[in-house]
C-alpha positions in Angstrom: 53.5 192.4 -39.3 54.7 189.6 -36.6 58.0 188.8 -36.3 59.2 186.1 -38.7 57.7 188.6 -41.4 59.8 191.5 -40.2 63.0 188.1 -40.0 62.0 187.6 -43.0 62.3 191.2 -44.6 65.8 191.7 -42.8 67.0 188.7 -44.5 66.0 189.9 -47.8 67.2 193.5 -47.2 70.8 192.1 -45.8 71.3 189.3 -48.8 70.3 192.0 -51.2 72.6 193.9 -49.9 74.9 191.4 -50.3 74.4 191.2 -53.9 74.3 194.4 -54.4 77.8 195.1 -53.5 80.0 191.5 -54.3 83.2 193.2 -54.4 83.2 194.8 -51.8 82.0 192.0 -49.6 85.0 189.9 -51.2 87.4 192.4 -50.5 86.4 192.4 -46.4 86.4 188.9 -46.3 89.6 188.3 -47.8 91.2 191.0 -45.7 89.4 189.5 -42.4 91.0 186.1 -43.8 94.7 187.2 -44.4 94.2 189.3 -40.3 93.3 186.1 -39.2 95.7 184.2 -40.2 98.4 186.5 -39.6 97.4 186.7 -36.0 97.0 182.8 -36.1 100.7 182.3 -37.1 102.3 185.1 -35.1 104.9 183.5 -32.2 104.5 183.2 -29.1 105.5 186.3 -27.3 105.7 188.7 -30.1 106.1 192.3 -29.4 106.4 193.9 -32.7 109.5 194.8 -32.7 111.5 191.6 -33.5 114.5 191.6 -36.1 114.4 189.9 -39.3 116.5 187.5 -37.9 114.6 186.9 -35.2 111.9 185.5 -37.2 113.6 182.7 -38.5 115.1 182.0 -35.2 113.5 178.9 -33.6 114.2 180.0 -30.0 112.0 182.8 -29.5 112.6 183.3 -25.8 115.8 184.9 -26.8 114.7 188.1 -27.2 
């Protein structure tokens, strides 16, 4: 076996795998999406503990 063969039968094996289980491969990569952006959009400086009104404020530095 050389080594684009063995590529070759890792490739098959992981898009079979693929195939096999659609859902669940949807469901990961819409949860990696919605992470993503959340971190994406998240101010600058955000601790986790802001208020609700915080959130709309436009001067984050405030506290």
């Amino acid at each position: 076996m050389t080594a684009s063969d063995s590529a070759r039968n890792f490739l098959v094996s992981v898009l079979g795998f693929i195939r096999e289980r659609k859902l669940l491969v949807a469901a990961i990569a819409v949860v990696l999406g919605i992470g993503l952006s959340w971190l994406i959009h998240l101010p600058t400086g955000y601790s986790g503990h802001a208020h609700p009104s915080q959130a709309i404020s436009t001067d984050f530095s405030s506290g």
